[in-house]
N, C-alpha and C positions, 0 to 999 in steps of 0.2 A: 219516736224511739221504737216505739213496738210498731211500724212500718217496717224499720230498718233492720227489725229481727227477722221479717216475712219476707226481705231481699237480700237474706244474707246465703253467702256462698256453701255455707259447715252447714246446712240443712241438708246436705249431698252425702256427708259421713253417714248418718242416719238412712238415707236413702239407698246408699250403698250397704251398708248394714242388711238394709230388706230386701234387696237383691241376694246377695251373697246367703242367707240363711235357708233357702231351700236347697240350693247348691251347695253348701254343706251339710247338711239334713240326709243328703242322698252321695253324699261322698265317702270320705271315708269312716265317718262312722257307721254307715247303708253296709257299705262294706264288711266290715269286722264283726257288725250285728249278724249279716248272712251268713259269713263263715264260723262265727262261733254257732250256728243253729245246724252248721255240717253240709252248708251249701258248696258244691264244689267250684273249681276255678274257670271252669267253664260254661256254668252256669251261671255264676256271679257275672262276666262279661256278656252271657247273651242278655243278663237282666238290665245290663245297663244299656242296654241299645235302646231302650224305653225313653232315652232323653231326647232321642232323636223329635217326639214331638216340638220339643225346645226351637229343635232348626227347623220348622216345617211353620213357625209363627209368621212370615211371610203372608199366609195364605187367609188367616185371620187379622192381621195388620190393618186393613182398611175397614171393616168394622169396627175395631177397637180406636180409628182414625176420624170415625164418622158417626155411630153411635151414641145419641145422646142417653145416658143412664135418667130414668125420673127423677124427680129429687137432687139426687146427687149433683149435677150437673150442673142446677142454677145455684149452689150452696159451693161445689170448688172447680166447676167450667171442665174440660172434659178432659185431661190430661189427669187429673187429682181425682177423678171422680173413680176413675178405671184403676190408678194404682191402689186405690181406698179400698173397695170391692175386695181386689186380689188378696191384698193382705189380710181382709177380715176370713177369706176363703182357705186360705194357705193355714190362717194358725189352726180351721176346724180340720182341715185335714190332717197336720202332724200331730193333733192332739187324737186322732185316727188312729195312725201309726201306732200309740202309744200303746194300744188294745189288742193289738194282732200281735201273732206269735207264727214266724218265719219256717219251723217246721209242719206244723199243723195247717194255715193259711197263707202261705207264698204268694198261690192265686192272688190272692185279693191284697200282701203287701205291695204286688207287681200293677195293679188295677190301682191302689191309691197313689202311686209312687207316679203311676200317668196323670192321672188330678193335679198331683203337686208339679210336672214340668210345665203341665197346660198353663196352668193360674199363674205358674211361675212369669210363662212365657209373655200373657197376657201383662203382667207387672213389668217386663223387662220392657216391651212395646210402648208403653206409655211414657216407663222412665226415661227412654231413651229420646224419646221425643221430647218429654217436660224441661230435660237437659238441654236439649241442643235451642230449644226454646227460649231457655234461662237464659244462655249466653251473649241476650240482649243486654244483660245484667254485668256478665264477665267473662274473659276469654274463654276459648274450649279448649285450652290446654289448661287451664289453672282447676275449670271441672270436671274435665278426666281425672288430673290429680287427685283434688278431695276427694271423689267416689269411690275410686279403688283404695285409697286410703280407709273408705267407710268398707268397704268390699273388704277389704282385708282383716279389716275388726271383725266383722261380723265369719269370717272364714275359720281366725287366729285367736284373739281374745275372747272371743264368746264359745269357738273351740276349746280354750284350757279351759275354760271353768266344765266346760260338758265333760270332758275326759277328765278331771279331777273329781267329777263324782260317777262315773262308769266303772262296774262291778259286772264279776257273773251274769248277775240277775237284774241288771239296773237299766238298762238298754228302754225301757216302756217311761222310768224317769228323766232321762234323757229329750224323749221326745216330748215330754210334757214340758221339761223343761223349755224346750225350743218352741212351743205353742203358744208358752203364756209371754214369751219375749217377745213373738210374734202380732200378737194382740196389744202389744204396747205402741208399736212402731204410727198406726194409724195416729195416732196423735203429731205427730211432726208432717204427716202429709195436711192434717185439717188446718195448720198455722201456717204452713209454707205460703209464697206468695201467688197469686194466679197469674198466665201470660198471655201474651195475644198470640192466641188459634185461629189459625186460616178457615174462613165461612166457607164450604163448599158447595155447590148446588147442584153437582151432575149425581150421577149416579154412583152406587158404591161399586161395583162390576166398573165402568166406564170409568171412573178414578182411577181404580187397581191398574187396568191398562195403560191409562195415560203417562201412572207414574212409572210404568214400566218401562215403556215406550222414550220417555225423557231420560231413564236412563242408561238406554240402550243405544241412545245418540251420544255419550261420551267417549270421547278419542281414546284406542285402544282399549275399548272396553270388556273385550274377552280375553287377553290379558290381564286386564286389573282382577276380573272376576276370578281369574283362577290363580293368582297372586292370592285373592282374599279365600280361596277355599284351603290352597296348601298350606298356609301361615302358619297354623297350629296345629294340622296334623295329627304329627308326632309325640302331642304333650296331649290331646282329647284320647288317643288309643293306649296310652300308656297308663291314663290313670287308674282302671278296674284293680290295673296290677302291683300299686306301688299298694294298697292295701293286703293284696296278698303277699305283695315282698314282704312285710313288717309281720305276718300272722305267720308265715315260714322259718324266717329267720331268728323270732324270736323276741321283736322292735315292736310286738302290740303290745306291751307294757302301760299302762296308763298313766305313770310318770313320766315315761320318756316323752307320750302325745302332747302330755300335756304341756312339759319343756319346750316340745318343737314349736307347739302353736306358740309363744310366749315369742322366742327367738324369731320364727319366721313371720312374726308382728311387722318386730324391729325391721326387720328386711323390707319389707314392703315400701316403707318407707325410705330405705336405703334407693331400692328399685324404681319408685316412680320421683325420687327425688332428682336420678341419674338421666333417667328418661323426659324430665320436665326441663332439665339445664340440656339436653341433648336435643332439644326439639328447638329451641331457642338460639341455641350456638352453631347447630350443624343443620339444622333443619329438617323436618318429617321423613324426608328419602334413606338419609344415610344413619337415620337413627333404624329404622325399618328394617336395615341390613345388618345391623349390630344388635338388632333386638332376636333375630333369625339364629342366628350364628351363636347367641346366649342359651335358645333353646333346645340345639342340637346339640350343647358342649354340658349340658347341666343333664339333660336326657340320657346322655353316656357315661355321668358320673355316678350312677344308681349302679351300672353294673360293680365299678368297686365299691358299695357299699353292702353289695353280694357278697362279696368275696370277705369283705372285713367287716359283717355290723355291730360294728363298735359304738355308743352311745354318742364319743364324740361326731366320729363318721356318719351316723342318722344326722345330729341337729347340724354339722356343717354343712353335708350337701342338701338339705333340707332350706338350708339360711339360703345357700346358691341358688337353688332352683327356686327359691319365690322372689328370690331378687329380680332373676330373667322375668319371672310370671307377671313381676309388677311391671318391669319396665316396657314387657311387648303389651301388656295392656291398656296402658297410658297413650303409649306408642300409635295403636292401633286403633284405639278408639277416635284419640282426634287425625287419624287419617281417614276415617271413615267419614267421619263428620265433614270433611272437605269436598268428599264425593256427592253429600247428600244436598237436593233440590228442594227448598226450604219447602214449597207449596207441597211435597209430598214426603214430607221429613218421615212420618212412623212407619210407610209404605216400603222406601225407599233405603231407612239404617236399619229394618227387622230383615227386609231380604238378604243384605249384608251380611248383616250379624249373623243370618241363620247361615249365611254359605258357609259361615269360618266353621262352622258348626258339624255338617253334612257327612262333609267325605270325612271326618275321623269318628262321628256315631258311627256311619255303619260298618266302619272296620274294626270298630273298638269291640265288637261280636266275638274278632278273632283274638283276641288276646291273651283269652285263656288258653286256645288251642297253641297259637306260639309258642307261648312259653310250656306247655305241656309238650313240647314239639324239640324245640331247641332249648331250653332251659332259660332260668332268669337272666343270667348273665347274657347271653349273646343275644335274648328276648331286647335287652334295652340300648344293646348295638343297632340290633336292626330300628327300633325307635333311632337312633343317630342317622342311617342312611335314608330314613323314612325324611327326615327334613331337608335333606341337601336342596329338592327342587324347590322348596320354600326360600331356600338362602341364594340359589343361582334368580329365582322370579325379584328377589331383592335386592338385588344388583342391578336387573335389566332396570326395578323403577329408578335408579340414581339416573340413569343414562337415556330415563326418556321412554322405557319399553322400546331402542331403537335396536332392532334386527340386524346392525352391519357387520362386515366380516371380522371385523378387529372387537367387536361387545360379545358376539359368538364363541369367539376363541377365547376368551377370558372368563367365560362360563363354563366352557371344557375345563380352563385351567382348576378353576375353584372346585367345581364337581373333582377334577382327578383327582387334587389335594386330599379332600374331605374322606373321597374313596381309599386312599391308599390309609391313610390314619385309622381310619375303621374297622378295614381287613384285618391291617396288620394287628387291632387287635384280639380281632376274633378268636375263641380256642375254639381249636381244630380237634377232633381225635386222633389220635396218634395212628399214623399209615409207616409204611416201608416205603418211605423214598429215597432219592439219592439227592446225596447233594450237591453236586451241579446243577440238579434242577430248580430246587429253590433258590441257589446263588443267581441262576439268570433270570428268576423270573422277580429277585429281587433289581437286577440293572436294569432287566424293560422297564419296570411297574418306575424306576426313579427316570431314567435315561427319554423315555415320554412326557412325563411328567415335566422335568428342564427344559425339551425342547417347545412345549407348549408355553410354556410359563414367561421364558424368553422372547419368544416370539409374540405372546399375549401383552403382553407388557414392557414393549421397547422404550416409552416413555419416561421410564424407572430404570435407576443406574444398574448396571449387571453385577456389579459385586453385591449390592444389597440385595437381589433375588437368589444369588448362590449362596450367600451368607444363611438367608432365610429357609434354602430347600436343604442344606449341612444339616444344618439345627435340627431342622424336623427327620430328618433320618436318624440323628443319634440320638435324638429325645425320645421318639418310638421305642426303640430297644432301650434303652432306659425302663422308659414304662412297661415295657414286658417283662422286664426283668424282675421289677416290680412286685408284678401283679400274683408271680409265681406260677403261672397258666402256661408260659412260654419261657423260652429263653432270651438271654442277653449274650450275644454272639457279636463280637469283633469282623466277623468275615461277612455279617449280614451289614454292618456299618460301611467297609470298604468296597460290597456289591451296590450297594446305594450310592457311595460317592463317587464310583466308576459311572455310575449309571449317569448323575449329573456333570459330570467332565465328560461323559459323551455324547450329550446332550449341546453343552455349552460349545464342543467341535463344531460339531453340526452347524449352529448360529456361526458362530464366524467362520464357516465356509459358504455358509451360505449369503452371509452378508458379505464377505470380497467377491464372489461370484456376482453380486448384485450391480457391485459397484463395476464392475468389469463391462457387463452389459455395455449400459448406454456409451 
């Protein structure tokens, strides 16, 4: 019986749990503690490029791979031994935290807040390998699921209860809070079960390479790689600012956090529920394009939350956006796991991991100047265009990463779609133009648009792609009309649908012209 509790899969909730607690530690509460101490928005986003250590765990992967801890080692084998450490390391540093004061000491919140990704990173390296490990035990899509499940407890529910006691002044109990929960967790690693670790004998340098080396021999692999650095992007440079959205607008209330954590629980679950039938029904490729496409559509839904932050409007698109969060995570993790070469599993899914990681640390730098720049509203558009090449690289994986003329031009089509939707919603400042000009640069912007679309997709009946390019010309102005930032204009509806009736000419002159040919 108590075997069968040391190989049981819900040890991963837990595990997940102690993943996720530094990572919110340093999210958005790191956040609203800095800016209630008068740190500004531009400072807040260069503080957080400090996580960048997080992606850079690659580089310490094969120590933490190879490294026998004394003691430790022979008591939980070297996977437990590493995550055991981290956690005892992680609760003395947030219990750190609890003693500094962010106006007086920044320095050194900025200097421990490095400790906590490092150690962090270290726990992630192990976990992820103890995981892929386990899976000799049970599929790695059932423990992806429970982890970000546990991941999202420890994000969500361990969140409400922090923000149901955050005060003025209470920001130091907080982090005590989250120390002593931290100190607890070592307990489900000493019960977990031990797995079989691959004996290495070479070198720790001479491994690193090897494992690099094996996976630098898989097909298309500079593709994949930057498939896995774009993926998330979009949602890494975004986050500095969703906490200053909520300290602007008025949404750092501590009921409302607390509400959202409670709701965006439930979603989690919603998300990696969808994401676990979606992996099984359709398969890893085309869940990966509908996990892409989740996160540029939830990314753009924060700008109307600008415009209206209405309680409801926080916890709904709040529910949205971690439903995407759970489902590209779920998503993502067992595709990664499919890349990984068991003989250098920690080497090989921290590099990984760290790429998804990389390119949005170091532009999440610029976040605060964006949106100091262009304001919040078009700040979480450009978040929307910032994903498109994530959602066109997730397409090419259905089709193989194959570069032929007909997957090219259907990548155009996607990218022009995504583009024209996002312009259109941008507020402009108001210029002196005329209006012929926007009426034609409404025809091109649709009139391209059709003839790509048509031609990208002759497989697909033509009234159902005119039916779909209609729609989205009248449902834009809709939404602008909406939003109250722009207008809703009849003449811009009839310049869009001019635009796809000359578009759809074009096709069938060019298709009897074809036919004439031979």
């Amino acid at each position: 019986m108590f075997e069968k509790l040391r190989k049981t899969q819900f040890n991963f909730v837990f595990f997940g749990i102690s993943a996720a607690m530094p990572s919110f530690a340093l999210g958005i509460p790191f956040g609203l503690w800095l800016l209630s101490a008068g740190v500004t928005k531009q400072t807040l986003g260069l503080v957080t490029v400090s996580s960048i250590i997080v992606a850079f765990n690659f580089l310490w992967s094969p120590f933490v791979n190879k490294i026998k801890l004394p003691i430790l080692y022979e008591l939980f084998g070297l996977r437990r031994s590493w995550i055991f450490i981290s956690q005892i390391l992680l609760g003395f540093l947030l219990l750190t935290l609890s003693v500094l004061n962010p106006q007086n000491d920044l320095l050194y919140v900025v200097l421990v807040a490095c400790l906590i990704y490092f150690f962090s990173s270290v726990q992630d390296i192990a976990l992820d390998a103890y995981r892929v490990e386990y899976d000799k035990f049970f599929k790695a899509e059932n423990l992806a699921t429970i982890y970000q499940i546990g991941y999202k407890v420890g994000a969500f529910l361990i969140g409400a209860q922090v923000y149901g006691i955050i005060g003025s002044d209470n920001w130091q109990v907080v982090y005590v809070y989250l120390a002593v929960l931290m100190f607890c967790l070592p307990l489900v690693t000493v019960l977990s079960s031990r797995v079989d670790e691959v004996e290495f004998k070479e070198s720790t340098s001479r491994h690193f390479l090897t494992a690099f080396k094996d996976l630098l021999q898989k097909n298309n692999i500079f593709i994949l790689l930057l498939l896995v650095g774009m993926y998330k992007i979009s949602d890494i440079v975004l986050g500095p600012m969703a906490a200053a959205l909520y300290a602007d607008v008025g949404l750092n209330n501590p009921t409302y956090l607390e509400q959202k954590s409670y709701y965006n629980f439930l979603a989690t679950f919603v998300g990696s529920g969808i994401a676990l039938w979606s992996i099984k029904s359709l398969k890893i490729e085309p869940t990966m394009f509908i996990g892409a496409l989740l996160v540029v559509t939830t990314n753009i839904f924060f700008s109307y939350l600008f415009i209206y932050p209405t309680l409801f409007n926080f916890i709904f698109i709040n529910f949205l956006d971690t439903i995407a969060q759970a489902f590209t995570a779920v998503c993502f993790i067992t595709f990664l796991v499919d890349q990984v070469n068991r003989r250098y599993t920690a080497i090989q899914y921290a590099f990984l991991a760290s790429l998804v990681i990389i390119p949005g640390t170091l532009l999440k730098g610029t976040s605060g100047f964006i949106t100091e720049s262009v304001g919040f509203y078009n700040f979480f558009l450009v978040m929307g265009l910032m994903g498109i090449p994530s959602v066109c690289l997730s397409y090419l994986l259905i089709r193989g990463f194959s570069f032929n003329f007909q997957n090219n031009l259907r990548i155009v089509a996607i990218a022009s779609a995504m583009l024209i939707c996002i312009f259109s919603l941008v507020q402009i400042q108001p210029t002196e133009t005329y209006l012929i000009n926007d009426k034609v640069l409404h025809f091109l912007a649709y009139f391209c648009l059709a003839s790509i679309v048509l031609k990208a997709s002759e497989a697909t009946k033509v009234p159902y792609l005119l039916l779909v390019m209609f729609s989205m010309g009248v449902l834009i102005e809709i939404v602008q009309g909406n939003l109250g930032l722009r207008y809703f204009e009849y003449m811009d509806i009839i310049a869009n649908s001019l635009g796809i009736l000359g578009g759809f000419l074009i096709y069938i002159i060019r298709n009897k012209t074809l036919k004439k040919i031979p």
